[in-house]
C-alpha positions as CSV (number, residue, x, y, z in Angstrom):
1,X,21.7,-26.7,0.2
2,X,20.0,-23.6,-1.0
3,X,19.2,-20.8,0.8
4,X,15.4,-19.9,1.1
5,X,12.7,-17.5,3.2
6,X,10.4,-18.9,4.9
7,X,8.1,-18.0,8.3
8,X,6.3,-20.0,11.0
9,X,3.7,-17.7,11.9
10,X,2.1,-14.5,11.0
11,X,3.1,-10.8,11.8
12,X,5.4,-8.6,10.8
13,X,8.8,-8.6,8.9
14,X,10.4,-10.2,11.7
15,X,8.9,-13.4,11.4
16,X,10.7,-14.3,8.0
17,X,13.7,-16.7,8.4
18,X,16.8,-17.3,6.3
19,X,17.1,-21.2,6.3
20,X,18.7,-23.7,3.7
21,X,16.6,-26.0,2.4
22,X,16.9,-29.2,0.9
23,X,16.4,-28.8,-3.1
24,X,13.8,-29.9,-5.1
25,X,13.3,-31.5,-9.0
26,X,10.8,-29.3,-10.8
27,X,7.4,-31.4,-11.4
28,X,5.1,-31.5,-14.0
29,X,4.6,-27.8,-15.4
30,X,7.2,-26.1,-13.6
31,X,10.9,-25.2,-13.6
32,X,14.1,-24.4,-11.6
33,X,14.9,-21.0,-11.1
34,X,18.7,-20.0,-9.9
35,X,16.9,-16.6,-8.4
36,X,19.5,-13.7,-8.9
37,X,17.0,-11.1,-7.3
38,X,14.1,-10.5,-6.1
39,X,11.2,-7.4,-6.2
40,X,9.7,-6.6,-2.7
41,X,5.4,-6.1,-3.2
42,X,3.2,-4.9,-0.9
43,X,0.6,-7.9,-1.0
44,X,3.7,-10.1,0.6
45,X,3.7,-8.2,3.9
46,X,-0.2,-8.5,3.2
47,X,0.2,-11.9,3.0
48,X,2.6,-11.9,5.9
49,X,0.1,-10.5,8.3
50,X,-2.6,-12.5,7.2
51,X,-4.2,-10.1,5.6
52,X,-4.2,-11.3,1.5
53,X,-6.7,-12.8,-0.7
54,X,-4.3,-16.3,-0.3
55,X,-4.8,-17.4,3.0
56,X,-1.9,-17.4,5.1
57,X,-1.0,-20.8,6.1
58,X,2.3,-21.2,7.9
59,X,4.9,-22.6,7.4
60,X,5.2,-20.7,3.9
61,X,7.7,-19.4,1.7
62,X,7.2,-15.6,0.7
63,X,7.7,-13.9,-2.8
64,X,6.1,-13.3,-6.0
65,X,8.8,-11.4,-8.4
66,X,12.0,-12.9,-9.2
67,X,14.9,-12.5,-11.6
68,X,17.0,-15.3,-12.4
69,X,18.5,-18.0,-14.9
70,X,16.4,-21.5,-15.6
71,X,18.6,-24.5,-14.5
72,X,16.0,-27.2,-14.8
73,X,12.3,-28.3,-16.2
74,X,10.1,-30.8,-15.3
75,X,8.0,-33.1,-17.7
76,X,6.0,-31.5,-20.4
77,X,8.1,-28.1,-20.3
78,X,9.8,-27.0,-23.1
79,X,13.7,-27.9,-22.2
80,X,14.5,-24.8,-24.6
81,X,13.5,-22.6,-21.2
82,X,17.2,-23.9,-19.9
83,X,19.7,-21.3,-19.7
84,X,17.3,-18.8,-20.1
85,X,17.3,-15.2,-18.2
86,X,13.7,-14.8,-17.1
87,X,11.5,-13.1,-14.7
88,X,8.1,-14.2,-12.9
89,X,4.9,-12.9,-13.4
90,X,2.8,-12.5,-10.3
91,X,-0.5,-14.6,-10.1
92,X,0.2,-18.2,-8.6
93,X,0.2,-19.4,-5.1
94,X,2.7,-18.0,-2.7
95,X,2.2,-20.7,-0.4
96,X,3.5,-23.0,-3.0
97,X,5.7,-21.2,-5.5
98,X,7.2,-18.3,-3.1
99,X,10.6,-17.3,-4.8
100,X,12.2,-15.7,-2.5
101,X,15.7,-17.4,-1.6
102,X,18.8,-18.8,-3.8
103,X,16.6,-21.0,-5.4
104,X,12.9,-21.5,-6.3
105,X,10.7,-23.9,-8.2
106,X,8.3,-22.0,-10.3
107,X,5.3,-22.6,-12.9
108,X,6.5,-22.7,-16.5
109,X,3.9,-20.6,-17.5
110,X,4.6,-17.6,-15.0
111,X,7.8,-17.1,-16.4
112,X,9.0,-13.9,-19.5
113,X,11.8,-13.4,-20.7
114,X,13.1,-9.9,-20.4
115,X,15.1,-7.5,-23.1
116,X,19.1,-7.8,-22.4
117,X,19.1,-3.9,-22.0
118,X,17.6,-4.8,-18.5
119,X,19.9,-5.7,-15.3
120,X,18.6,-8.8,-13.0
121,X,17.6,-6.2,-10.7
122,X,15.8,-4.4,-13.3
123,X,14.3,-7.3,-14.4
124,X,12.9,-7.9,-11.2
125,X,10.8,-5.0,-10.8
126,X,8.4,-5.0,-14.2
127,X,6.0,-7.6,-14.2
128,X,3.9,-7.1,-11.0
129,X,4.2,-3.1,-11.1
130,X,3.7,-2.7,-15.1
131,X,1.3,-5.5,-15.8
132,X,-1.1,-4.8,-12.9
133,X,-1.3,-1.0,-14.1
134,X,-1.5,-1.7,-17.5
135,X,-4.9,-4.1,-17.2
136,X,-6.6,-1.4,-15.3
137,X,-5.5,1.6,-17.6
138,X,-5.2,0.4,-21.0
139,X,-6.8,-3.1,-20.8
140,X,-10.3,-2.2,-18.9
141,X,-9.8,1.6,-18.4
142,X,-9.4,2.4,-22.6
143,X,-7.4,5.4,-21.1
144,X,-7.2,8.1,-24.1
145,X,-5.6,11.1,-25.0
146,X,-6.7,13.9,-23.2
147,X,-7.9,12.1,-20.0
148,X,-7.3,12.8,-16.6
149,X,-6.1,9.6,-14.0
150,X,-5.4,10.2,-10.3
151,X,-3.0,7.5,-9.0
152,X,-3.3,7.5,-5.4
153,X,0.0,6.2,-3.6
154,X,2.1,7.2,-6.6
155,X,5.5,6.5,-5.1
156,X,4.8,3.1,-5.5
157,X,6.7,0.8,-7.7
158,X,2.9,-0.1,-9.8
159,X,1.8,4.0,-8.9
160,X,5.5,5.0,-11.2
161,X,4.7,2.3,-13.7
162,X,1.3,3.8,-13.9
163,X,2.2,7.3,-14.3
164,X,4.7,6.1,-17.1
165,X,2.3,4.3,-19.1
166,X,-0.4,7.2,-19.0
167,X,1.9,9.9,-19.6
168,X,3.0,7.2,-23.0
169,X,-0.6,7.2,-24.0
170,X,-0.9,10.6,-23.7
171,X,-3.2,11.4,-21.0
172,X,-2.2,13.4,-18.2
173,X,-1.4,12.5,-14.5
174,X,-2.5,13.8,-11.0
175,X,-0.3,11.9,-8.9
176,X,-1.2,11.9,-4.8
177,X,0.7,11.1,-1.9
178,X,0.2,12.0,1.6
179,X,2.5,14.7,2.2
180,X,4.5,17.1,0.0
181,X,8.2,15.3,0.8
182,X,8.0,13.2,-2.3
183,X,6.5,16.0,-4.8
184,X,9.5,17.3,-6.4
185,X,10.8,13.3,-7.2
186,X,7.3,12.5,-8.5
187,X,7.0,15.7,-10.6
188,X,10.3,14.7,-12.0
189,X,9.5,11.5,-12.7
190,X,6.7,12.5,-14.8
191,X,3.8,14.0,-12.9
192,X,1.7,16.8,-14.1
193,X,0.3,18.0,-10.8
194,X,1.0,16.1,-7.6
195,X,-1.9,16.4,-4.5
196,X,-0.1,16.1,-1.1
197,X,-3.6,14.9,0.4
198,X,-2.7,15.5,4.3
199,X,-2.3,19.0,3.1
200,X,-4.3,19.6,0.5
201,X,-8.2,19.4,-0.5
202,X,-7.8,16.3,-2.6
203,X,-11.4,17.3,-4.8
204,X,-11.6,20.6,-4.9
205,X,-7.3,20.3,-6.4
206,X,-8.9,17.4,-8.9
207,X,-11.5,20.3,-10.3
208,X,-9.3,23.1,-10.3
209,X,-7.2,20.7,-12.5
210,X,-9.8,19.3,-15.1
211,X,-11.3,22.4,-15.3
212,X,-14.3,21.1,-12.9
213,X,-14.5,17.9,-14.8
214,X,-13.1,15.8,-12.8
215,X,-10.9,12.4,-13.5
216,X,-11.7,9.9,-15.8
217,X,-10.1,7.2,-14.3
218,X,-8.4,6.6,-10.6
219,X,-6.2,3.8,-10.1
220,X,-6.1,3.4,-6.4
221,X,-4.5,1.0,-3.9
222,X,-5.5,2.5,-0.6
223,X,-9.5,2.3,-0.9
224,X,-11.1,3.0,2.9
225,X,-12.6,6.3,3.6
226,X,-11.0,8.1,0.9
227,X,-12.6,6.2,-1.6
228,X,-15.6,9.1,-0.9
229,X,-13.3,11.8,-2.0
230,X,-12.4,10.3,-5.2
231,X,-16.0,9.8,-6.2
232,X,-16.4,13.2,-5.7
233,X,-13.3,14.3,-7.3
234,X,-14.2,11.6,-10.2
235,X,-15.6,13.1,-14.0
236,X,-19.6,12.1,-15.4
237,X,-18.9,8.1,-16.1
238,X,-15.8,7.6,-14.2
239,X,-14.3,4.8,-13.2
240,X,-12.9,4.0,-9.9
241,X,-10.3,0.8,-10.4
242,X,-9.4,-0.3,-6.7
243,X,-6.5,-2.9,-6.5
244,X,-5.3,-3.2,-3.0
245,X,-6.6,-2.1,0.8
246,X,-3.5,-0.5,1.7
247,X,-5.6,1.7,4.2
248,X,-7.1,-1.4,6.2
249,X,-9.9,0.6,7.1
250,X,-13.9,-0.6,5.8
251,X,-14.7,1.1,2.5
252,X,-17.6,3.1,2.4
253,X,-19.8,3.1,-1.0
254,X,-20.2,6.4,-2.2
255,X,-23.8,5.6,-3.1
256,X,-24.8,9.8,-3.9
257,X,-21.9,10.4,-6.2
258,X,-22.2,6.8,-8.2
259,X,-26.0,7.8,-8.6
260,X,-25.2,11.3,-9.8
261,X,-22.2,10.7,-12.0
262,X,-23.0,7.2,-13.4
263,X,-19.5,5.8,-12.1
264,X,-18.0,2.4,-11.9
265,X,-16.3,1.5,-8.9
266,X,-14.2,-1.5,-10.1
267,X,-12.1,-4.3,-8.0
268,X,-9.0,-5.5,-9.8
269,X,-6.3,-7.6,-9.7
270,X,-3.6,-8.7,-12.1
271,X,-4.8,-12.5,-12.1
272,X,-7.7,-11.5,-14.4
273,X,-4.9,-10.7,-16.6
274,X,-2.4,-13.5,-15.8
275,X,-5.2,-15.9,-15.9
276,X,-6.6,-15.4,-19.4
277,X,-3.5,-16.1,-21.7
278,X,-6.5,-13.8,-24.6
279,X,-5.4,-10.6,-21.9
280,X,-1.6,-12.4,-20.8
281,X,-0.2,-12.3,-24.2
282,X,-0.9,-8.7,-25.3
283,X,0.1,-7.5,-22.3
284,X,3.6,-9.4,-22.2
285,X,4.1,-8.1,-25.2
286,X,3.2,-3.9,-24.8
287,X,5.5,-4.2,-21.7
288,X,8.5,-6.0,-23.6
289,X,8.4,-4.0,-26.4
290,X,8.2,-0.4,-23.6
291,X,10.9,-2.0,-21.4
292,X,13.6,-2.9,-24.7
293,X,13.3,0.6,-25.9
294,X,13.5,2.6,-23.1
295,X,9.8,4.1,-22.8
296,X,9.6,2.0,-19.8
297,X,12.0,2.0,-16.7
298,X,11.7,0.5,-13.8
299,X,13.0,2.6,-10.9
300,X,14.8,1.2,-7.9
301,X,14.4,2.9,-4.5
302,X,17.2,0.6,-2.8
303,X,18.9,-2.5,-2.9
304,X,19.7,-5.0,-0.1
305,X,21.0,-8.5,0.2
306,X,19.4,-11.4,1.0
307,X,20.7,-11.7,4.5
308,X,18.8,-8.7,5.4
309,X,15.5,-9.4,4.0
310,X,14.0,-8.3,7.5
311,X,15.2,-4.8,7.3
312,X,14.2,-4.9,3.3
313,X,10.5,-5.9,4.3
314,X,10.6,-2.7,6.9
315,X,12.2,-0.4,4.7
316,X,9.2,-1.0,2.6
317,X,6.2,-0.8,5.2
318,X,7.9,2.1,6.1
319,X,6.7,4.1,3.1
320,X,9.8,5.9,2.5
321,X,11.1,4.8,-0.7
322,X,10.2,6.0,-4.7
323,X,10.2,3.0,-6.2
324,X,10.7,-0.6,-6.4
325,X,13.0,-2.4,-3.4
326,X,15.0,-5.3,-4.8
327,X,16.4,-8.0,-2.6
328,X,20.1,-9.4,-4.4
329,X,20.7,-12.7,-4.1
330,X,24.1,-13.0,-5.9
């Protein structure tokens, strides 16, 4: 029998079990996924603790990103998916089609196929990070040569897909992270000016930048109190995207710096681009063709194998890592 993750109740990484599990035929819609790896987000230890916009409703399975080779599809699939190497694209229920384990049943629909210059643990670390940048920054955002973005929590695997594709539309990047340890990778990586915020005065380093303009867009994951400073640090008409509540703290309006500077403070999520196949298809295809010639690469912070997906899960609420972690599964 398989090998898959599931936990019983909520907390922390140490509630997720490795247990076999008896397999399944894929129903109507969906297929059979051999899973090779597996990309670690942050909405699963959301999700995990409770916390998500699924509810949490143990026993569940865990695991939105996977890698892996089609074995089988259920009625009204396309058997021409077989034998394919595809990844999944975030946007269904975990609680039903959680991937992570030796073998997962998956929607047909949340599957693409990835370019062959891309290793299984490659290919598990583009959809949710690339897709969920690009339909704030190209998609909704319009973002334009010569603009300023701030990407708060830019170590992330979507903050580096985000610096990738602004820098590739020609706009510039003021990546922040919390302290300075993680400047020098992000500048290499692509950055034009990274704020360490616990050290630094987050809006008056955002005017000095833009010349006293101020950012066009921010593409932020973190929102609670800070979301103040980057109205204030924000241009005349800005736009605030916020994606994720990494901070867990209430999120104030910034009601005298919206008034003044006309901005839109936007909540986002990548099902409004998953679920309109009108936004799904462009997007699929800007990513594939970035990925196949090497405008876009994923990067990996570390690696580890399915029998130590509790440590994995740590290493990333830990907040050390630059980049994506992978779980391998063969």
């Amino acid at each position: 029998m398989p090998k898959i993750v599931r936990f019983y109740q909520v907390g922390g990484p140490e509630q997720l079990k490795l247990e076999e599990s008896a397999s399944r035929p894929p129903g109507a819609g969906e297929v059979k996924l051999r899973v090779q790896a597996v990309g670690l987000n942050r909405g699963e230890l959301m999700y995990l603790h409770g916390q998500y916009l699924e509810p949490t409703k143990p026993p569940s399975r865990i695991g939105y990103e996977a890698a892996g080779i089609v074995e089988a599809v259920g009625p009204n699939v396309d058997k021409s998916w077989i034998g394919k190497r595809v990844s999944t694209i975030p946007g269904f229920s975990m609680a039903r089609y959680g991937v992570l384990g030796e073998e997962a049943i998956v929607l047909a629909s949340s599957l693409g196929e990835y370019p062959a210059e891309l290793s299984t643990v490659q290919a598990a670390a583009i959809w949710m990070q690339y897709m969920t940048a690009y339909g704030a920054i190209v998609a909704f955002g319009n973002v334009q040569v010569g603009d300023t973005v701030v990407i708060p929590a830019a170590s992330s695997s979507v903050g580096l897909a985000a610096l990738q594709i602004v820098k590739g539309e020609g706009a510039t990047v003021i990546a922040t992270t919390r302290t300075s340890k993680k400047r020098d990778e992000l500048m290499a990586l692509g950055a034009d000016h990274v704020i360490a915020t616990d050290e630094e005065d987050l809006v008056k380093r955002v005017k000095e930048l833009t010349s006293g303009k101020g950012a066009r867009l921010t593409f932020d994951p973190v929102a609670g109190p800070a979301v103040e400073q980057l109205a204030e640090a924000a241009s005349n008409h800005g736009i605030i995207f916020e994606y994720g509540a990494l901070s867990m703290q209430p999120t104030p309006f910034p009601l005298m710096p919206a008034l003044m500077k006309g901005l839109t403070i936007r909540g986002y999520t990548l099902m409004e681009i998953t679920s309109e196949p009108r936004l799904l298809e462009p997007a699929k295809r800007y990513i594939h063709e970035r990925l196949k010639d090497g405008r876009f690469k994923p990067k990996i912070a570390k690696t580890f194998p399915l029998a130590q997906v509790v440590e994995a899960y740590k290493y990333m609420e830990s907040n050390e890592q630059v980049g994506k972690v992978v779980i391998t599964v063969e």
